[in-house]
C-alpha positions as CSV (number, residue, x, y, z in Angstrom):
1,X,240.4,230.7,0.4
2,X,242.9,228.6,-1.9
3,X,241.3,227.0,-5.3
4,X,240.7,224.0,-4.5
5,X,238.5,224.7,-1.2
6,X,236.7,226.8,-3.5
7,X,236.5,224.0,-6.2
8,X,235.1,221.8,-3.4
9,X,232.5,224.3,-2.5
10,X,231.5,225.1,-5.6
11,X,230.7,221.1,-6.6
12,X,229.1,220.9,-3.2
13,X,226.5,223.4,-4.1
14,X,226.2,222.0,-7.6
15,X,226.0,218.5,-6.2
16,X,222.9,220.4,-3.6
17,X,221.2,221.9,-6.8
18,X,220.8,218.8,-9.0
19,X,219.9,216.6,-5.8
20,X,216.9,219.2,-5.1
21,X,216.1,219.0,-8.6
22,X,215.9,215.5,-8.8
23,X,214.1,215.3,-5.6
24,X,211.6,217.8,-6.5
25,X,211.1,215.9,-10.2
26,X,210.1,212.8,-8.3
27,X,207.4,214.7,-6.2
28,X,209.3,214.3,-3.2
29,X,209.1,216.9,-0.6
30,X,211.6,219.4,0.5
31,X,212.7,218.3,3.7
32,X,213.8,220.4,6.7
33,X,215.4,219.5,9.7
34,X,215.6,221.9,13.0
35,X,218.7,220.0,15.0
36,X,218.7,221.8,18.5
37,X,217.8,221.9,22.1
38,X,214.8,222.8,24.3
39,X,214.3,226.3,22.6
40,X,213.8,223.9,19.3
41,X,211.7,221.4,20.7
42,X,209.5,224.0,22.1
43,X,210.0,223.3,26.2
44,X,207.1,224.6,28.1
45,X,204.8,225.3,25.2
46,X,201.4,223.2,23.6
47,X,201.8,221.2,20.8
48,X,202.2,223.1,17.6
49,X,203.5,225.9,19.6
50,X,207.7,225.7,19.1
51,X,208.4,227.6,16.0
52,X,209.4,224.5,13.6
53,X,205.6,223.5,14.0
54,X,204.9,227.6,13.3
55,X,206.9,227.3,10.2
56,X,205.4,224.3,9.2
57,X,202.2,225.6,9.6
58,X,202.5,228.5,7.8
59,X,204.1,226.7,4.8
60,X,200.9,224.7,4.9
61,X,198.5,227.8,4.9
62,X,201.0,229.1,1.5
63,X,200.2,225.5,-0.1
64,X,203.4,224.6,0.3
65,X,202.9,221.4,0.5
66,X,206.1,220.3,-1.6
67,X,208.0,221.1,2.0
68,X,208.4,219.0,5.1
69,X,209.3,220.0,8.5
70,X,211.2,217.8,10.8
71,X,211.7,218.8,14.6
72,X,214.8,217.3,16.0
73,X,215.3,219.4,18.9
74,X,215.8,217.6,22.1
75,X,215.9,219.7,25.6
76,X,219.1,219.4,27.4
77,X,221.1,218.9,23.9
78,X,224.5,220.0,24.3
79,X,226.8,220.2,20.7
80,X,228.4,216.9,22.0
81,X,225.8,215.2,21.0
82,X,224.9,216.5,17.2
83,X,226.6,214.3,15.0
84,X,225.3,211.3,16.5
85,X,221.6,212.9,16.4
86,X,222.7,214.1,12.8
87,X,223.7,210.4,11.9
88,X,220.1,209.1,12.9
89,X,218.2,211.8,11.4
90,X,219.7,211.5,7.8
91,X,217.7,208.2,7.3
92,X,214.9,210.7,6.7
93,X,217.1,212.8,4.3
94,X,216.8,215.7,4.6
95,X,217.5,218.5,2.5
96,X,218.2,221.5,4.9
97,X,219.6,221.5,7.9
98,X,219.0,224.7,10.4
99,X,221.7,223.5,13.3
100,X,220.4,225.5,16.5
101,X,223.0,224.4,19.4
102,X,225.0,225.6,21.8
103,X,222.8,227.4,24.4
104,X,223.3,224.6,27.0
105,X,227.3,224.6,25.8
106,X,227.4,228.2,27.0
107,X,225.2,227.9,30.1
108,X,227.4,224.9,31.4
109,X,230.4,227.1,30.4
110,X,232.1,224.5,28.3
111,X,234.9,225.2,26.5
112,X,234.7,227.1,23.2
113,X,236.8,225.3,21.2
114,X,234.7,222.3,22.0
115,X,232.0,224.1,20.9
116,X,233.5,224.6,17.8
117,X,234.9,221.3,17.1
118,X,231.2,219.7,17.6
119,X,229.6,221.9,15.6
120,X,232.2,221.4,12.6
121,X,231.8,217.9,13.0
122,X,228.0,218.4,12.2
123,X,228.3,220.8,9.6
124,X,231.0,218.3,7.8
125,X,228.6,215.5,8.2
126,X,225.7,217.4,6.7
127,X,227.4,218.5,3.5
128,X,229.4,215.2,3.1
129,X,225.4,213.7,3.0
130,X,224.6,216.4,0.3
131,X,222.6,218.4,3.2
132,X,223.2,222.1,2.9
133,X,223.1,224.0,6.4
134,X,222.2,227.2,7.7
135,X,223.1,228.0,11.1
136,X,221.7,230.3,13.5
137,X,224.2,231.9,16.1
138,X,223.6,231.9,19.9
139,X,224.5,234.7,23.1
140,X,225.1,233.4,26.3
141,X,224.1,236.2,29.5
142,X,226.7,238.2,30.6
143,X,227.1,236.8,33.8
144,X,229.1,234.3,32.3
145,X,232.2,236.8,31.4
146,X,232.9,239.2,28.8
147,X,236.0,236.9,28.1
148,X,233.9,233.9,27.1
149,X,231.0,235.5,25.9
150,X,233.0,237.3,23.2
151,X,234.6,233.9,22.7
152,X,231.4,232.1,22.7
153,X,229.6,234.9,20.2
154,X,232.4,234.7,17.7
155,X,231.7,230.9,17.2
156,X,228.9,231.0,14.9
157,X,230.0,234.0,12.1
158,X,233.8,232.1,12.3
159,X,231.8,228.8,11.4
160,X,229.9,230.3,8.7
161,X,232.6,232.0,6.8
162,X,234.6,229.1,7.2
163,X,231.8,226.5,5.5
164,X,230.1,229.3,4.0
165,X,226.9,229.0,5.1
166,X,223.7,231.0,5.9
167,X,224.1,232.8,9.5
168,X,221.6,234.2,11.4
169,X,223.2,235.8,13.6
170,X,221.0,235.3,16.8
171,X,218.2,232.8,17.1
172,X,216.5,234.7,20.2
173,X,216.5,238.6,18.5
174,X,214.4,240.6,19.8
175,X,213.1,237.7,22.4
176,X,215.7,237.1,24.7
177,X,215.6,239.2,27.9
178,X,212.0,240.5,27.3
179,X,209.6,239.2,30.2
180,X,206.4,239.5,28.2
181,X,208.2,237.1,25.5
182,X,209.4,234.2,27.9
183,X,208.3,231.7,30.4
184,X,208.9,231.9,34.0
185,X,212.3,230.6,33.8
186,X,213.4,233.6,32.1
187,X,215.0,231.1,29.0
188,X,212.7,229.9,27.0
189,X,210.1,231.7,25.0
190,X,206.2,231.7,25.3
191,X,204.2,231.5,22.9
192,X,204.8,235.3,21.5
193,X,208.0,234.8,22.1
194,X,208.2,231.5,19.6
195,X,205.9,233.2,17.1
196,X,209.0,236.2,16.6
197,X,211.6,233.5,16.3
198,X,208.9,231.8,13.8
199,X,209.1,234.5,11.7
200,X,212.2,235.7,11.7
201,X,213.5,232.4,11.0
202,X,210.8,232.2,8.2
203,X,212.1,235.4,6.8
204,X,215.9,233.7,6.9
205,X,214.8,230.5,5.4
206,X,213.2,232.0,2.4
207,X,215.9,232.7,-0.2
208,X,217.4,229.0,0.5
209,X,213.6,227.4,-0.7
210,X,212.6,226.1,-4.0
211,X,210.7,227.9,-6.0
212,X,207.0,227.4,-5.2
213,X,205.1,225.0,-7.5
214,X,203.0,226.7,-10.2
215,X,199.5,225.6,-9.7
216,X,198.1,223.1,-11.9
């Protein structure tokens, strides 16, 4: 990495830290956004059920009330579409980003170096709005070709290294392909199913909180 990208990074992450500060200073809320698809928005399952509205929950059983969840997952959502939704969602600035797309890229079979384009595009736009990002990586079944599902697979940990972000390296560990954890379709998670990803993601999220507030 050449000096000046690391300058750039290094400013970025500055610029993220005084902004939280600030934010938190005027009693404004931490502010998460979950931009993905139907595994995001919780297809299938009750209300409260997807595992934004887990995390959320949780948070509010800790007394975390200085942090705000925002589900932006949409079902259908392909990367395409992510810097438009990104665009729309910044009115509520967030602070956080978790970017949780691709699934419906890979099912399709689009092309991987769309893939990648879209989701640069959305990390860009994020940290050029002061929004840091964490991004969770996605598998598509093998059906699809050991060619492309290498391809596909390698998106995610070549995105993070290159905009130095967070990875989790798989947003459906330990759910995907496990009958008792999904719905019919085979796809998307039950409600087991989106209480793992809940906490695994919870587990992720952690070191990239504030600090929680002393008690008065």
């Amino acid at each position: 990495m050449n000096v000046i990208r690391r300058l750039s990074i290094t400013l970025l992450v500055l610029g993220c830290v005084v902004g939280d500060l600030a934010r938190a200073q005027a009693g404004a809320p931490f502010t998460i956004l979950f931009l993905g698809d139907s595994l995001t928005e919780g297809l299938g399952l009750d209300s409260g059920e997807a595992f934004p509205e887990l995390i959320a929950a949780r948070f509010r059983d800790e007394g975390r009330g200085d942090i705000k969840i925002i589900n932006g997952g949409v079902s259908g959502s392909t990367s395409a579409s992510a810097p438009t939704r990104l665009q729309w969602f910044l009115r509520s600035k967030p602070d956080l980003m978790v970017l949780s797309l691709g699934a419906n890229d890979g099912l399709r079979g689009l092309a991987v170096d769309e893939l990648k384009v879209n989701l640069s595009k959305t990390i860009e736009l994020a940290q050029q709005n002061g929004v840091r990002v964490a991004l969770t990586g996605m598998l598509v079944p093998p059906n699809m070709g050991p060619d492309y599902s290498a391809a596909f697979a390698a998106v995610f940990p070549d995105l993070a290294a290159r905009y130095q972000l967070p990875l989790l390296p798989f947003l459906l560990d330990g759910v995907a392909a496990v009958p008792e954890l999904n719905q019919a379709d085979g796809i998307h998670p039950n409600v087991a199913g989106s209480r793992i990803i809940a906490e695994t993601l919870y587990q992720f999220l952690l070191p990239l909180l504030p600090l929680a507030k002393e008690p008065l």
